[in-house]
TIVO-2410 file (N, C-alpha, C; in nm, 3 decimals):
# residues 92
REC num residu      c1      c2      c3 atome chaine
REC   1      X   6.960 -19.891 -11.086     N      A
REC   1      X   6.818 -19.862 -11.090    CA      A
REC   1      X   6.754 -19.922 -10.965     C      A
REC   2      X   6.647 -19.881 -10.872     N      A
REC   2      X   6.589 -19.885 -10.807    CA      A
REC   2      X   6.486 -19.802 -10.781     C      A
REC   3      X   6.417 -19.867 -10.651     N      A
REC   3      X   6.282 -19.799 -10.677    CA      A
REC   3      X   6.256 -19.859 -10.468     C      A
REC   4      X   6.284 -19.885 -10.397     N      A
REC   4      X   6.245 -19.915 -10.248    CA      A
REC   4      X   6.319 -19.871 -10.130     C      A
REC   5      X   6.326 -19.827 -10.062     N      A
REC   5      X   6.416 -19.702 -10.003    CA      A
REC   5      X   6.476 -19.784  -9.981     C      A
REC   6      X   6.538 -19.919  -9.926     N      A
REC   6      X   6.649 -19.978  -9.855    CA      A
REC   6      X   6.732 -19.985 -10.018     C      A
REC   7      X   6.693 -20.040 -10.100     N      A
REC   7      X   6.777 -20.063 -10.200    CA      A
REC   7      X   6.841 -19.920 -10.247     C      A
REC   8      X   6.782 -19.795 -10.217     N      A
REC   8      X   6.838 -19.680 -10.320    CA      A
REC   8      X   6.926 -19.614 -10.145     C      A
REC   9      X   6.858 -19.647 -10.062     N      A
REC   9      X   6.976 -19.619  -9.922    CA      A
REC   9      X   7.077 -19.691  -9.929     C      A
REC  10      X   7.104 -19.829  -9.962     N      A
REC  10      X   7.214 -19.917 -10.018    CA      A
REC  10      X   7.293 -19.825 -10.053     C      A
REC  11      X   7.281 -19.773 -10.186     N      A
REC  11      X   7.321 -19.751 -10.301    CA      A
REC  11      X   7.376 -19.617 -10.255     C      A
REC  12      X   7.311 -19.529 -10.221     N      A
REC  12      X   7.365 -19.414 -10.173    CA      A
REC  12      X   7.474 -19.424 -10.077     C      A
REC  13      X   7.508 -19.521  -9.978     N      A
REC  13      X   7.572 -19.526  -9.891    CA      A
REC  13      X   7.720 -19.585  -9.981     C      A
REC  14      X   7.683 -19.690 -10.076     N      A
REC  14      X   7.816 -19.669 -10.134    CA      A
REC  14      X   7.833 -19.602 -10.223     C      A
REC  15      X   7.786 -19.441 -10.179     N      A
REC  15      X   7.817 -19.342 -10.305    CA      A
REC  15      X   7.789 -19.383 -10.460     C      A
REC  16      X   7.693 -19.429 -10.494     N      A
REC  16      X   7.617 -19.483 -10.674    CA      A
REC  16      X   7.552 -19.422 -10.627     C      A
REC  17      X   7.531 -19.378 -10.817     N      A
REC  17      X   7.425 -19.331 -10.841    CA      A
REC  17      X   7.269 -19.345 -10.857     C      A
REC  18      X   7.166 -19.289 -10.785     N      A
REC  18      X   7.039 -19.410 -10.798    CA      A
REC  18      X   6.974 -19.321 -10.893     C      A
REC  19      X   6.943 -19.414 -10.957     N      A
REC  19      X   6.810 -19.365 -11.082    CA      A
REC  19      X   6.663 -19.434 -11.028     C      A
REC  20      X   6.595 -19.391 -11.009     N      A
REC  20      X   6.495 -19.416 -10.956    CA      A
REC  20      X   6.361 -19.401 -11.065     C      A
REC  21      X   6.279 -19.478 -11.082     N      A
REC  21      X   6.203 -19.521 -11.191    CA      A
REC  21      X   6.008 -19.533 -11.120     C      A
REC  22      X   5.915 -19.426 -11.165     N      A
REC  22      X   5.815 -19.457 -11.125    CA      A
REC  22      X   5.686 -19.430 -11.211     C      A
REC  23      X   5.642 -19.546 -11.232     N      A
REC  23      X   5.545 -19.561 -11.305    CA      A
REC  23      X   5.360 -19.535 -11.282     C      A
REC  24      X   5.361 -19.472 -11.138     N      A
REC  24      X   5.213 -19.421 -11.120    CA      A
REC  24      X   5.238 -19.294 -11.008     C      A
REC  25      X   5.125 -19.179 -11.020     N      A
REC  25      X   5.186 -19.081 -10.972    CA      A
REC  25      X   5.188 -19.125 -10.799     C      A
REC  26      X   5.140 -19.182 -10.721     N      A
REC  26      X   5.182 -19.270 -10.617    CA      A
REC  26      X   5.281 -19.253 -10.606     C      A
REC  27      X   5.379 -19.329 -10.634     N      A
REC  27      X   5.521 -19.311 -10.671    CA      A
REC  27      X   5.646 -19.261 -10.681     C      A
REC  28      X   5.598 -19.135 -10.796     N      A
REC  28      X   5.619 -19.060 -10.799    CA      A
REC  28      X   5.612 -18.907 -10.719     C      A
REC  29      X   5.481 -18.924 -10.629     N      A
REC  29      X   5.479 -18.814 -10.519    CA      A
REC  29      X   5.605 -18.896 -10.413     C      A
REC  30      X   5.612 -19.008 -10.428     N      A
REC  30      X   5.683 -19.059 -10.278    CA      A
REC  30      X   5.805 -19.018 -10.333     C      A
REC  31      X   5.897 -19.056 -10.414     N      A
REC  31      X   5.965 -19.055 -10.452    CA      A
REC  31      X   6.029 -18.894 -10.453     C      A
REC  32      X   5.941 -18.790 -10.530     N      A
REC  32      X   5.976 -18.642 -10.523    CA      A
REC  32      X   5.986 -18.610 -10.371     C      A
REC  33      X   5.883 -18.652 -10.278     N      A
REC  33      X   5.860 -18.574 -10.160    CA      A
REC  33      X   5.994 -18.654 -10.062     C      A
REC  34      X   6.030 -18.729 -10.090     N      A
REC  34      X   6.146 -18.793  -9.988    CA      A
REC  34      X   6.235 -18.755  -9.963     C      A
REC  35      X   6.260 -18.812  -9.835     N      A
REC  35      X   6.378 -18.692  -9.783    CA      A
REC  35      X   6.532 -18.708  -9.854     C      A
REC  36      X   6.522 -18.854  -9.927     N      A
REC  36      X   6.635 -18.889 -10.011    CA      A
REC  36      X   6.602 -18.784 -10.149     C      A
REC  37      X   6.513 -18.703 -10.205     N      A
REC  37      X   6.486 -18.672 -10.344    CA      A
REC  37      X   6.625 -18.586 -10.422     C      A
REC  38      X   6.677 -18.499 -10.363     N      A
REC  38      X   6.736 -18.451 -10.398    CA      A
REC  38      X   6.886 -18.500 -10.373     C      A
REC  39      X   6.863 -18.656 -10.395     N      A
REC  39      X   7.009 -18.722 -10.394    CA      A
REC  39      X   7.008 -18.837 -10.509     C      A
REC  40      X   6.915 -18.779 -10.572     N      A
REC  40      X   6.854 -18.999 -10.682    CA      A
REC  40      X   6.846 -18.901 -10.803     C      A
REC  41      X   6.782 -18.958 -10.895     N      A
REC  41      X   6.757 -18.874 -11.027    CA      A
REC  41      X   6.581 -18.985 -11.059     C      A
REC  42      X   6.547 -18.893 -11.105     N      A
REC  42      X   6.350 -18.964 -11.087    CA      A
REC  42      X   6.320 -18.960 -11.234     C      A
REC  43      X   6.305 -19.055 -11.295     N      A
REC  43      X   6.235 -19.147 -11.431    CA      A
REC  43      X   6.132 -19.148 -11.463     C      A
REC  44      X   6.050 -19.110 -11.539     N      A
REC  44      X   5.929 -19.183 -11.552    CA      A
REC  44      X   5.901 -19.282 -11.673     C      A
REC  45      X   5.993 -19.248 -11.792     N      A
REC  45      X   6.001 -19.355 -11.859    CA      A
REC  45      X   6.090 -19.419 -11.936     C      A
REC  46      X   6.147 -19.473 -12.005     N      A
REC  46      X   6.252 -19.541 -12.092    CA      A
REC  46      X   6.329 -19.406 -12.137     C      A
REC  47      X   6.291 -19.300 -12.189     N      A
REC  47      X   6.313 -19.230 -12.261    CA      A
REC  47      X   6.396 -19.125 -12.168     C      A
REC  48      X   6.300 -19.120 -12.072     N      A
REC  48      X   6.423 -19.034 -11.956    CA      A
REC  48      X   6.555 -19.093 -11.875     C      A
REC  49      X   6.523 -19.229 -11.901     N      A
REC  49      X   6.628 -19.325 -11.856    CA      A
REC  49      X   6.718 -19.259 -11.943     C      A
REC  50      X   6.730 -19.310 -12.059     N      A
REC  50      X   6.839 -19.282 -12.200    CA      A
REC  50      X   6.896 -19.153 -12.164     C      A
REC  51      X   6.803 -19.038 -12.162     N      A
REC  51      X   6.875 -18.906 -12.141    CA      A
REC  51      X   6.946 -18.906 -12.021     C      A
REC  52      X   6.890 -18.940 -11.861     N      A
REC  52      X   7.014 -18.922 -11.788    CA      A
REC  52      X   7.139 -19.030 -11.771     C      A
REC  53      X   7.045 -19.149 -11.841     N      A
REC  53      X   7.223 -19.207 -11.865    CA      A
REC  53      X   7.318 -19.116 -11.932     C      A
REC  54      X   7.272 -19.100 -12.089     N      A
REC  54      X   7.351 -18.968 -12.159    CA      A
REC  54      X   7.420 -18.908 -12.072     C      A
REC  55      X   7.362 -18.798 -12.021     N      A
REC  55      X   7.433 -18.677 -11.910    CA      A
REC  55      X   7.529 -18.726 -11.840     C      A
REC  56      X   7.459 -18.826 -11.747     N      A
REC  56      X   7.617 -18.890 -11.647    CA      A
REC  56      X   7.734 -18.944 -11.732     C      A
REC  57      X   7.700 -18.958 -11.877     N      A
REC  57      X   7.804 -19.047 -11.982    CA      A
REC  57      X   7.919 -18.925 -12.016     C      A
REC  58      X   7.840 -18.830 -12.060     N      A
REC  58      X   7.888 -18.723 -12.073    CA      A
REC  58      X   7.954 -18.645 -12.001     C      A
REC  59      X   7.881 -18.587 -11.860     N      A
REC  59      X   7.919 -18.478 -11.723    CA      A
REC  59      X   7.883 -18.574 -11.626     C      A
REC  60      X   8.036 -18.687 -11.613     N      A
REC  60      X   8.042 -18.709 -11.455    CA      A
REC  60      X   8.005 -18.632 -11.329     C      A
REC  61      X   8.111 -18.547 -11.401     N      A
REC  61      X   8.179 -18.417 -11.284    CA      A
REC  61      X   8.045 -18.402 -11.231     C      A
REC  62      X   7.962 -18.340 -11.335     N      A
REC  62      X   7.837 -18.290 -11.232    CA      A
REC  62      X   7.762 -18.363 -11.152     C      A
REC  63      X   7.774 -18.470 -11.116     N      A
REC  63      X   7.723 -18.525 -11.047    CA      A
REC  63      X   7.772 -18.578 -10.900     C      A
REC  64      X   7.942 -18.517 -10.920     N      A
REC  64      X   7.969 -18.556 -10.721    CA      A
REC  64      X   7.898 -18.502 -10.592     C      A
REC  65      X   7.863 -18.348 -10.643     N      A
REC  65      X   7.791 -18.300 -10.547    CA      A
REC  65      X   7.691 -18.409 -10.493     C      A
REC  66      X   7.647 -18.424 -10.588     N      A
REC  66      X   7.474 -18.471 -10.544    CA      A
REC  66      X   7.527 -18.609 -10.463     C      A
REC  67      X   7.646 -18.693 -10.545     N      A
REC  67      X   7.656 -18.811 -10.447    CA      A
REC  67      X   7.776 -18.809 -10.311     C      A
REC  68      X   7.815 -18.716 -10.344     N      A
REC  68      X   7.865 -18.672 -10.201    CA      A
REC  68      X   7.765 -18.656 -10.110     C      A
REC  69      X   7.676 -18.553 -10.123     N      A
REC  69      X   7.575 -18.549 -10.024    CA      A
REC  69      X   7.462 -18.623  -9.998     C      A
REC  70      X   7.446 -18.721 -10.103     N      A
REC  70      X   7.400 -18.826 -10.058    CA      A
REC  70      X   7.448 -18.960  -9.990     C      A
REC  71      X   7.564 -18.988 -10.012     N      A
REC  71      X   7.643 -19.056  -9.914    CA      A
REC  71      X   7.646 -19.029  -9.777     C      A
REC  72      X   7.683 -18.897  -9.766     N      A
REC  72      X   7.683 -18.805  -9.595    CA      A
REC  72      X   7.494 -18.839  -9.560     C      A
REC  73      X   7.420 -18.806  -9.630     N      A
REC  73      X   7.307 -18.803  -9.617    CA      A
REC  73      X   7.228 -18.954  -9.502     C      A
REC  74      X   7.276 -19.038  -9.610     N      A
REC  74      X   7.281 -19.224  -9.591    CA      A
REC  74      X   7.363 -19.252  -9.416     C      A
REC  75      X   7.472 -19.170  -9.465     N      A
REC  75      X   7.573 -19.239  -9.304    CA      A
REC  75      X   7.455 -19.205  -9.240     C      A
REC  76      X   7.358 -19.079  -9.209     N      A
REC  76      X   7.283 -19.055  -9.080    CA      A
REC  76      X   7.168 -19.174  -9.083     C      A
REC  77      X   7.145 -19.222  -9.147     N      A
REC  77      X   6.991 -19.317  -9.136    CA      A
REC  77      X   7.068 -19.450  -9.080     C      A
REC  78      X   7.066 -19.443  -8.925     N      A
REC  78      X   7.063 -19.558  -8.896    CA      A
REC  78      X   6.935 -19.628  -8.808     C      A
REC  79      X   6.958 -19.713  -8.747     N      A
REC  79      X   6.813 -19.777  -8.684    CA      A
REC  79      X   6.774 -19.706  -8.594     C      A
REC  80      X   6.876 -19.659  -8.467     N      A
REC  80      X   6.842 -19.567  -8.391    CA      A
REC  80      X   6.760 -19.468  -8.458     C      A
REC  81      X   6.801 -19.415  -8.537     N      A
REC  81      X   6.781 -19.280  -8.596    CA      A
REC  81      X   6.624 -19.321  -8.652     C      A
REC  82      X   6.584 -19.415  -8.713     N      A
REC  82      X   6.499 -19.466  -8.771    CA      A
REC  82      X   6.356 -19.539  -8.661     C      A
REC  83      X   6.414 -19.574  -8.511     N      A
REC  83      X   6.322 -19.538  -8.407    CA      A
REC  83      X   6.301 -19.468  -8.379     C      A
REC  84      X   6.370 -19.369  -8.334     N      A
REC  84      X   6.352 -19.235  -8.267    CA      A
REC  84      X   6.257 -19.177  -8.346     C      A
REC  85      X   6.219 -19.169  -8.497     N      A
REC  85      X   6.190 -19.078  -8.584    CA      A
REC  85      X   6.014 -19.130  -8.563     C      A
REC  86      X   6.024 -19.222  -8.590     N      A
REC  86      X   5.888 -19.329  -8.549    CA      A
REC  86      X   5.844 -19.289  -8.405     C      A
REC  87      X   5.916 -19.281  -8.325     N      A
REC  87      X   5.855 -19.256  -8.190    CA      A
REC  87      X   5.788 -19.121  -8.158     C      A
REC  88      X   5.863 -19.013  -8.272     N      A
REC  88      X   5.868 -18.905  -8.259    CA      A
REC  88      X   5.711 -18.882  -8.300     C      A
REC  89      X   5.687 -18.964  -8.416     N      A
REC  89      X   5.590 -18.949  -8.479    CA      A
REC  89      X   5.467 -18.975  -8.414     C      A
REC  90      X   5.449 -19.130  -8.356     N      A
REC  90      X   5.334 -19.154  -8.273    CA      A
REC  90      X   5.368 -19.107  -8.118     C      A
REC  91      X   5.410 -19.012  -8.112     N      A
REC  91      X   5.453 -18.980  -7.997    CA      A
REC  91      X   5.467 -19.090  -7.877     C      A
REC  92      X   5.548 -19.114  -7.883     N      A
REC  92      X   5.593 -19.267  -7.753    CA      A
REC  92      X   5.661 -19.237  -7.693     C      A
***
């Protein structure tokens, strides 16, 4: 479980699964709109926790895709990569 991009970039990089947990829609927009979204699984409360624990308890399998490509995803975010992107932005 996590919720701060270094901790769920951690996590992705050693291929785990991140469950990601957000409790105001704040949050939750960051969380959906990120460029990690379609590599985490997004919570909003206890109850959705339970169910995708369930699923992964149940259908591993279905879930290598997503952490395969989130692993590959992770190798690219490095610091370089993480200036450049910044520079890009305020144009420098």
């Amino acid at each position: 479980f996590a919720s701060s991009y270094l901790a769920m970039l951690e996590a992705l990089v050693q291929s785990k699964i991140v469950i990601a947990v957000h409790e105001n829609s704040l949050k939750e927009d960051y969380l959906k709109n990120s460029l990690f979204a379609d590599f985490i699984l997004i919570c909003k409360n206890a109850q959705e926790i339970v169910s995708v624990m369930e699923a992964l308890t149940k259908n591993p399998w279905k879930y290598k895709t997503m952490i395969k490509n989130g692993f590959a995803w992770a190798k690219t975010q490095t610091w370089e990569n993480c200036t450049s992107s910044y520079l890009k932005l305020w144009s420098l």
